[in-house]
N, C-alpha and C positions, 0 to 999 in steps of 0.2 A: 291389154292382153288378158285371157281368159286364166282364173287363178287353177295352179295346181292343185289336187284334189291330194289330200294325205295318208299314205297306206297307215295301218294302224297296227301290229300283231296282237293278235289274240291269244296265242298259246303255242306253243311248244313242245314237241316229245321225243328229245334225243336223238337217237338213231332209227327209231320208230318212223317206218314210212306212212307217211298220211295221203288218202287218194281222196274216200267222200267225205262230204263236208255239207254237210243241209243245218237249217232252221228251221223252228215250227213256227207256228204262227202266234203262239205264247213266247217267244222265245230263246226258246232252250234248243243249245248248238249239240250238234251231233258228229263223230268223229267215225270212219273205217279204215280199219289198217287193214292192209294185205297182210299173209302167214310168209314175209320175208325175215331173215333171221338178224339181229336180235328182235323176238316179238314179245308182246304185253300181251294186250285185248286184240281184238278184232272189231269190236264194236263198244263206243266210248259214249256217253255226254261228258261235255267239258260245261266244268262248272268255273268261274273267277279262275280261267286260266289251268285247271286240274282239272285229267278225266276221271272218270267211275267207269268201270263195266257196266256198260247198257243188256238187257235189262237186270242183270246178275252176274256175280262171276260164274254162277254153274250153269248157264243158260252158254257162256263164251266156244263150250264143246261143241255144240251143235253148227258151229262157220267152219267151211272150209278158206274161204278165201274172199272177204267181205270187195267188193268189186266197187259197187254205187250204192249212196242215199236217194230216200225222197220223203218230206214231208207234204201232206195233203190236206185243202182246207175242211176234212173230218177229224184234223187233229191226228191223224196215225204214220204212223214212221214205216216207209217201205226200206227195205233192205235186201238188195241184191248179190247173193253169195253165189261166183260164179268160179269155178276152178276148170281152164280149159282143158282140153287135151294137148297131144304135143302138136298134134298137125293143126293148131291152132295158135300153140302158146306164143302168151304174151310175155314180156321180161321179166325173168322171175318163175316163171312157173317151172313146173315139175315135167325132164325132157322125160320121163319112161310114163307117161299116162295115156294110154290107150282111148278110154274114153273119158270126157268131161262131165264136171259133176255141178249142176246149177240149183237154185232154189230161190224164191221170191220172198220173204216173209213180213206178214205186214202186223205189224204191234199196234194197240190204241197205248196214245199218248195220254191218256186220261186215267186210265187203269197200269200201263208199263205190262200188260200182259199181250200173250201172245196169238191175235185172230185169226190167222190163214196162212197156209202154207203152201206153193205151187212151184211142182217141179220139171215141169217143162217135156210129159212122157215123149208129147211126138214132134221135138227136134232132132234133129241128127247132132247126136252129142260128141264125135267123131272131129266133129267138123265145128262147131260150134263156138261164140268166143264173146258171149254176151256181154255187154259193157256199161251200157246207162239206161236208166230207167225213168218212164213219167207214165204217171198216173190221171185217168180219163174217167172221172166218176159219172159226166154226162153220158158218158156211154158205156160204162160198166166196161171199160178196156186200160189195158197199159201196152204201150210202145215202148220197146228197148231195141237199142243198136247194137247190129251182131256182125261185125265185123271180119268173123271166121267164115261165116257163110254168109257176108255180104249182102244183107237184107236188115229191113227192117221187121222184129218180129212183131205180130197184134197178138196181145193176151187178150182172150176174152174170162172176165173176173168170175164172171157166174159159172162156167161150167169147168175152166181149168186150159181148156184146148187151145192150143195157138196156130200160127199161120205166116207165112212169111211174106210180107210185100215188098217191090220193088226188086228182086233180089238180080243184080249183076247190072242193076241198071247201069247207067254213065254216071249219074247222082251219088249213087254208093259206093262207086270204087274207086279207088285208089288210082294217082297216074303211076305207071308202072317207072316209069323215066325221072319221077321225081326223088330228091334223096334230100333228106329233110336234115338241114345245120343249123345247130344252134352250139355256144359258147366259141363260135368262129371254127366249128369243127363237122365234119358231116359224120350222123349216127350210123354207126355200122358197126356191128359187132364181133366180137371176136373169133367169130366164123365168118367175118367178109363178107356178112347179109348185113343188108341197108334196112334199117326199121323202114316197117310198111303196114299204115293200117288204115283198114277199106271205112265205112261206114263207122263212126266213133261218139263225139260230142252232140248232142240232141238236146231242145227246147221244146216246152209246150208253152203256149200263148196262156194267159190265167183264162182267159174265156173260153176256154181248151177248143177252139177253132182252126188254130194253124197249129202245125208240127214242121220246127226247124230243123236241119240237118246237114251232116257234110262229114268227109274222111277227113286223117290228117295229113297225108301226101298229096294234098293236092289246095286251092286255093279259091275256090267258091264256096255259097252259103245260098243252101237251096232249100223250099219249102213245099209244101204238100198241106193241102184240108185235112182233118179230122175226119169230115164226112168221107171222102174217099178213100180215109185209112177202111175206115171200118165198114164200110160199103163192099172193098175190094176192088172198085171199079177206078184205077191209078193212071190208064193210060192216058197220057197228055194231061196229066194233070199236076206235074211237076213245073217249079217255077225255082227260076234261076234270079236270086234275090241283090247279091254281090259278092263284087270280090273282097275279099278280109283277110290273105292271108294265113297264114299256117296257124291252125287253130286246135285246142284238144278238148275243153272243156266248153259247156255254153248253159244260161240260163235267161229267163224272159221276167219282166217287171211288168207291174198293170199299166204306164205309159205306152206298151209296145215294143218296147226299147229288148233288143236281144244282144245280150253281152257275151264276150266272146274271150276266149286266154287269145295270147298273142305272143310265143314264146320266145321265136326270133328278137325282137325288139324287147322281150323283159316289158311287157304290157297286157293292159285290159282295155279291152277296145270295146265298140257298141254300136249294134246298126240301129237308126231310130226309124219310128214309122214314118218317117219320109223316102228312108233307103239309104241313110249318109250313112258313110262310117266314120265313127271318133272313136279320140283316145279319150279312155275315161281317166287311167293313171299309167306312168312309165315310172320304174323304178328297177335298180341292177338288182334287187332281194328276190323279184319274181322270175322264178324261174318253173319251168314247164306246170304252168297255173292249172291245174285239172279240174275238180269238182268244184261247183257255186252255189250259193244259199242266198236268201234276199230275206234280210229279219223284218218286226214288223214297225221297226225303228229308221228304215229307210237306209239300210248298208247292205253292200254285197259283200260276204265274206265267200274267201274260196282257201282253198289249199295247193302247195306246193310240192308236188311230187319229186322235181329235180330225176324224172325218171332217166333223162340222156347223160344222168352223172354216174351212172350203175356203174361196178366194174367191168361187168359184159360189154361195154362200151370202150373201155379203156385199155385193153389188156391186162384184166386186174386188177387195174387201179384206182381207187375209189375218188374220185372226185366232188362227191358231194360237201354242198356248202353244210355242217351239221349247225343247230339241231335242225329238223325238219318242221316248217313253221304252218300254221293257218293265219292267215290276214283278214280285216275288213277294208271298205274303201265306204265313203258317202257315196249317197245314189245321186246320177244328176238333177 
């Protein structure tokens, strides 16, 4: 029998919601909390288990609502601060926001100072509900999942301008019939709306040639070229990879291996470059495993959101398991 792999924690922060969770490639871990209340930071390094204000505390003003991490192998920390509107919001946000307020910002890990900043002019900010971010230096592009307007968007880095692909495709959306249970309970919140969300969890390949993807109401794990992101030319060029299950978070190792949360089941699962899918760990601690990091010591850390434990969920009543943890696991 094939031996279990051992979750590890890394750190801990109370009531503090933790969502992104990156490594760099020196490996120093990186922490984003959402602006839910009680809040600290927004954006952390956690050192031996203790965060600091990434990259200052007086820098912390400047987030609205830190969304996703990405470390890239130029060493720079991308940080996705994304605050939707209501006809968008996600749990947690703000119901009287008219329009959404987003922002890219990408720091050198070398200096802790701050190089570029893109605010996304010609999205529909209305509508918009940007969620995860990767970075494409072979082509001077980043792809994030926008789940509010159900597309994928392509940032082009040099000039600032984006564009949306695939947008309503069958790949991106959500099955509308699906009602997503976990802790033996189905999410639906205290307005009698069933969480729903279109396009979410996204991987880049490290040879930045394939772009993984998939919603969370629904139960396949679909892929797309780089070149046809950035080409624009998408038609028939989608591939349906496997089935995996209810999935939120995802990231890709140099094996090929693209891992995946698995919330139902309290697991982290992995499709390899064969197409199989395994369990990398099961354990009852994991709960709705969202963001992943791949250090360069060979662990996937991710973090725990417990987002189906919200009150909004419950009628008020807070079901989270506290504190709110980040883990690592070995890589296979």
């Amino acid at each position: 029998m094939k031996a279990q792999v051992r979750l590890i924690e890394v750190a801990s922060f109370g009531q503090n919601q933790v969502i992104g969770c990156k490594v760099s490639a020196s490996g120093r871990l990186f922490a984003g909390f959402p602006k839910h209340e009680p809040f600290l930071y927004a954006l952390a390094e956690v050192k031996n288990g203790k965060r600091t204000p990434y990259p200052d505390l007086v820098s912390q003003g400047r987030f609205k609502n830190v969304q996703d991490l990405w470390t890239d192998e130029q060493d720079n920390l991308w940080v996705l601060d994304a605050s939707p509107a209501v006809a968008a919001a996600a749990p947690g946000a703000d119901s009287r926001k008219i329009t959404g307020d987003f922002s890219l910002y990408e720091y050198s890990l070398k200096t802790n100072k701050l190089i570029q900043v893109y605010t996304f002019d010609d999205l529909d900010k209305t509508h918009s509900a940007l969620n995860d971010v990767r970075i494409d230096h072979s082509r001077e592009l980043a792809y994030l999942s926008d789940p509010g307007l159900c597309a994928i968007v392509v940032l082009d880095l040099k000039t600032g301008k984006s564009r949306l692909a695939l947008q309503n495709h069958p790949s991106t959306k959500a099955d509308p019939n699906f009602t997503l249970r976990l802790d033996d309970e189905d999410v639906i919140d205290d307005k009698r709306k069933r969480f729903s969300s279109n396009i979410n969890g996204i991987a880049l390949t490290t040879d930045n040639q394939w772009f993984y993807y998939r919603a969370i109401n629904q139960t396949k794990l679909y892929r797309i070229s780089t070149e046809a992101l950035a080409s624009g030319k998408t038609d028939g060029k989608v591939e349906l990879i496997a089935e995996t299950g209810v999935c939120h978070g995802m990231t890709a190792d140099s094996k090929g291996n693209i891992f995946l949360s698995d919330s139902p089941n309290n697991s982290i699962t992995y499709v390899d470059s064969k197409g199989k899918l395994n369990t990398l760990v099961k354990d009852p601690r994991i709960s709705w495993p969202d963001s992943m990091g791949i250090s360069p010591d060979g662990y996937l850390y991710f973090s725990c959101s417990q987002m189906n434990r919200l009150p909004k969920f419950h009628q008020g009543v807070d079901k989270t398991d506290y504190p709110y943890r980040i883990y690592k696991v070995k890589l296979p």
